[in-house]
N, C-alpha and C positions, 0 to 999 in steps of 0.2 A: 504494500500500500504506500503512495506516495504521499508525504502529505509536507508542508510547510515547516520552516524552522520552529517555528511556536508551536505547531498542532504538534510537533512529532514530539517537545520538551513536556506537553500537558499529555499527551499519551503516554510519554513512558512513564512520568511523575505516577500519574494512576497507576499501570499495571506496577511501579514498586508498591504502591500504597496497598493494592489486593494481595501482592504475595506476602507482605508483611503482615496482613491480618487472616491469610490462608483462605481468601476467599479464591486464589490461582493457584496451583500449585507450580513448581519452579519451572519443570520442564513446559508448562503448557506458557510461561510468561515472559520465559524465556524464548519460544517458538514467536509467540508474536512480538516480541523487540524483534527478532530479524529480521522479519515484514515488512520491518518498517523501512523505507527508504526517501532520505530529502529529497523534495521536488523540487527541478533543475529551475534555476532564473528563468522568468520571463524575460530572455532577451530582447524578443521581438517586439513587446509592450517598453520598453527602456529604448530599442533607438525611435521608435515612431514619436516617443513624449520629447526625445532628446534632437529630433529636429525639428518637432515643431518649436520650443525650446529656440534652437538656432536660426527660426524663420524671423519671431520677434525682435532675437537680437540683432539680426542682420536689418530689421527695417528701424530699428533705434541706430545703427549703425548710418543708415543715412539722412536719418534726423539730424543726429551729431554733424556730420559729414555738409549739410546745407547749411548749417550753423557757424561754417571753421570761414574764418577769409580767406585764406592760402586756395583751400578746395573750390571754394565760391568764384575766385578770378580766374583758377586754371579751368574749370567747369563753362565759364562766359567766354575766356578763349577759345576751346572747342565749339561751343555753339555759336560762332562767327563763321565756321567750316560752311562751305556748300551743302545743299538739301542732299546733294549728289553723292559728296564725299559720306556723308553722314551715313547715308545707307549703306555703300561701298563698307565703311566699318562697320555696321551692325550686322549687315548681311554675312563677314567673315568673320568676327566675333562668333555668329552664330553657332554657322559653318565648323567652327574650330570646340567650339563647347557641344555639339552633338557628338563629331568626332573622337571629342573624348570619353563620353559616355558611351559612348558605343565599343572603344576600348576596352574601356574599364570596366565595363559586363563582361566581353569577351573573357578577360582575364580572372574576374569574381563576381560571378554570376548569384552567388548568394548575397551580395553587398545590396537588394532590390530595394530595400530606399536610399540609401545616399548615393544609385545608380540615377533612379528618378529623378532625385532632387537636382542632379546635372542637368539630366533634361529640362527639366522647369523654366532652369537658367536659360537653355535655348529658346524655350518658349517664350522667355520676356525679349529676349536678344532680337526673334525674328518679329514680333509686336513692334520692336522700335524701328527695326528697318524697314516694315511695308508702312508704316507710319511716316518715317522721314522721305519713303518714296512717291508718299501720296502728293508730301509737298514741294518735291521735287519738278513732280511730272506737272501738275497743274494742281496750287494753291489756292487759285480761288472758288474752283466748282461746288466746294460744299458735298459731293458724292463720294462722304468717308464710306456708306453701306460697304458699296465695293471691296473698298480697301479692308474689313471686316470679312468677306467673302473669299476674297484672296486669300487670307492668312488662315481662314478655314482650310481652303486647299491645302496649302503648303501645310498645315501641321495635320490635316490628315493623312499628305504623302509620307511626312515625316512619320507617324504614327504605325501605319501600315508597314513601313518599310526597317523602320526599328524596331517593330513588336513591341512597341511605347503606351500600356495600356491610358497612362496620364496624357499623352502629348494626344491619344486618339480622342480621350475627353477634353481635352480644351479645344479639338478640330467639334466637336459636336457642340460645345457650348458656344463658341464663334456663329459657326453654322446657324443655330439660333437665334444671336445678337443682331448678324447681318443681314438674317429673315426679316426679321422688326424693322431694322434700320431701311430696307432696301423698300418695303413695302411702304414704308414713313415716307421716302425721298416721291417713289413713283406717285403717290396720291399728295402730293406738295403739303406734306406731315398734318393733311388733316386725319381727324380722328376713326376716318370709315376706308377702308381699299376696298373695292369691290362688294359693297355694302358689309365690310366687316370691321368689327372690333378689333381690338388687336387682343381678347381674348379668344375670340373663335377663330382670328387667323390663325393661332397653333393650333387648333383642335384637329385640322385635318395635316398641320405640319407634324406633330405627334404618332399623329395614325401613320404618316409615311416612310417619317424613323424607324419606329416599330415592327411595318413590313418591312422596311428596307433592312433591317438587322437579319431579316431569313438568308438575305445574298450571300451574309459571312457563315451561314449554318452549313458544316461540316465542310469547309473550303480553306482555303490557303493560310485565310487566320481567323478559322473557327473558334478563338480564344477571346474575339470582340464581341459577338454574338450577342452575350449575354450581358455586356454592358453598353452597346448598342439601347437592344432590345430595352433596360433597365428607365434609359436616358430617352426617351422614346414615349415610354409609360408616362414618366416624371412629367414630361411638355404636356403628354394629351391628358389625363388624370387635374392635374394641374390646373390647365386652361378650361377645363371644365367647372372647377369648382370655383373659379374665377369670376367663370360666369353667371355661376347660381347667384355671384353678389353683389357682380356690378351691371352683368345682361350686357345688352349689345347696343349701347343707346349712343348717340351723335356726340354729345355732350355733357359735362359733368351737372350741369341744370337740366337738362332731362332725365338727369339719373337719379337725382334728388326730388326731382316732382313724380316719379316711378311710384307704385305703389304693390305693398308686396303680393299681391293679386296676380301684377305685371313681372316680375319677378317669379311667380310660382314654378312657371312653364320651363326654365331653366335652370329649376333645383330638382325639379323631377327629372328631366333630363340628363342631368351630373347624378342623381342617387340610383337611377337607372344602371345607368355607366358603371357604376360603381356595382352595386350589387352584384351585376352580370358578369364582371371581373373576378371578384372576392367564388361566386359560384363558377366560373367555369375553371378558375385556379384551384377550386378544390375536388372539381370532379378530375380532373385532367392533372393531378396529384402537382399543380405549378405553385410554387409555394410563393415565387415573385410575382406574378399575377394574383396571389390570393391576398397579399401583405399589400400593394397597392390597393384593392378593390373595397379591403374592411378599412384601410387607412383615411380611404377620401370618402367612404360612405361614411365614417364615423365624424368626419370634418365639415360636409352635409351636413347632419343632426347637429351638431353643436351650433354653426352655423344658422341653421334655422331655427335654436331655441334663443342665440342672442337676435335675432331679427324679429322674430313673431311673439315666444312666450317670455319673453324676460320681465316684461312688466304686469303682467295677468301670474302665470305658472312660475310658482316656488323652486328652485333650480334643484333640491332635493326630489321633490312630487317629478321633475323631468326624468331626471337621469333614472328615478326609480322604473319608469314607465319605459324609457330605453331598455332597463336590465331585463325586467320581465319579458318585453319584445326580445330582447336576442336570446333572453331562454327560452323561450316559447320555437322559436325557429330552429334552433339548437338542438332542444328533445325532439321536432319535425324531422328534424335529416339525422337524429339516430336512430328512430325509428322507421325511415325508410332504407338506409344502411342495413340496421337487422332486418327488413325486408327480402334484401337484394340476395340470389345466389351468392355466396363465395366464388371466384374467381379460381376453377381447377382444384379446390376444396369437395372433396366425396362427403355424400350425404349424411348424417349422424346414422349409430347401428347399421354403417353399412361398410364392409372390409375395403380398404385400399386394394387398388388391381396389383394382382404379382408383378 
């Protein structure tokens, strides 16, 4: 049995304390002190605390750093450089900080966060270069979406091509950004593109993720998949309960003059969504489809007790009425469970085949 420095010091404390009062006798007390065996450091939980740890420091680090004059004069020297040159550095910066992370996997591949944490650095290195190239190429269009869009590319080549599960999330979080943005620029940032919100504009951008995550299922980097897929959920799940809040209205005065009547039609909608998730994840034994589905149907309900009963229903009298609702459905599908044949299970009093 493995157990902790302390558990295993009040373990043994005890069995002396029983052999001494003969409630163990020696050999059986001495049997289990052998059993006993320290459980190894959590290394794993120590470097992921220890770099986040060195995220903070490093961003006090350029607190300080904006704060020094020496840094501050040589910083406004550099930023006299050309848009051009600028990127030309950041772009080979980049270049050179991927290149090493990708060594240095080669070399210790067990090192998987402070391989990451390389890459990350890449990840701001190429942010600064399609940044200095937007304003290189032409400063005053205003069409950063693109430039957002771009850098999606590039860190989901990057992603793809280093088996970089982090550099493939920030290609997916971009991806997103520059949805918003691109959609923002094409309808001159008012607040409808194609008569949509910009919460329903993800609802079908979510849904497309999601499928599109089938493309990496059992292919070249079938290891995305599932964090594709993950990221996908998150946007559509998301943008739906978004919309149970705020609906799909022109302006934040129409959403205020909204009445939760008007409103209804899009929380049934998301608790729909939701339910249909939470059940088809748990017929279809998907435990990430089932953990999103009870997550946003339970964010629904809360939801619609601060909007509708907060000021009438007692928040105890609510939730009570929640618990009993989900036991009630609960004992429904165990008793349809014991319904159901066993799957390849032979009938009771009846012999397995030889």
């Amino acid at each position: 049995m493995k157990l902790s420095r302390e558990h295993s010091r009040i373990v043994r404390d005890a069995l002396s304390a029983w052999e001494r009062e003969q409630v163990l006798d020696a050999g059986t007390a001495g049997r289990l002190r052998n059993n006993l065996e320290p459980a190894a450091v959590n290394w794993r939980r120590i470097s992921l605390s220890a770099f986040g740890v060195a995220g903070v420091f490093a961003l006090c680090a350029v607190g300080a750093a904006l704060a020094d004059n020496w840094l501050m004069a040589m910083l406004e020297r550099l930023l006299r450089l050309p848009w051009s040159v600028k990127t030309a550095v950041c772009a080979l910066l980049a270049a050179a900080i991927f290149l090493l992370g990708a060594q240095r996997r080669r070399l210790h591949p067990e090192k998987a966060w402070s391989n990451e944490g390389i890459y990350f650095a890449g990840v701001l290195a190429v942010g600064c270069a399609v940044a200095c190239l937007g304003r290189a190429i032409d400063p005053g269009s205003g069409n950063f979406p693109r430039l957002i869009l771009l850098a999606a590319g590039v860190y989901g080549g990057l992603g793809l091509a280093l088996e970089s599960k982090l550099v493939w999330t920030c290609a997916l979080l971009a991806l997103g950004g520059g949805y918003a943005a691109e959609t923002g620029f094409v309808a001159d940032w008012a607040p409808h593109w194609l008569g949509l919100g910009y919460p329903l504009r993800f609802v079908p951008f979510g849904a497309a993720v999601t499928l599109g995550s089938l493309l990496l299922r059992n292919r070249w980097r079938a290891g995305f998949f599932g964090l594709t897929r993950t990221i996908g959920l998150f946007y559509f799940f998301n943008s739906l309960w978004a919309l149970s809040i705020f609906g799909n209205y022109e302006s934040e005065k129409a959403w205020h003059a909204a009445t939760h009547l008007q409103l209804l039609p899009w929380a049934l909608v998301s608790a729909a969504a939701a339910l249909a998730g939470w059940w088809w994840g748990a017929r279809r034994n998907d435990n990430v489809l089932r953990a999103f589905g009870l997550t946003y149907l339970l964010l629904n309900l809360y939801s619609r007790y601060w909007e509708y009963a907060w000021d009438v229903l007692p928040a105890a009298v609510f939730f009570t009425l929640l618990a009993v609702s989900f036991w009630l459905l609960g004992a429904h599908a165990e008793r349809l469970w014991h319904l159901r044949p066993s799957v390849g299970k032979p009938p009771e009093n009846q012999p397995h085949p030889a």
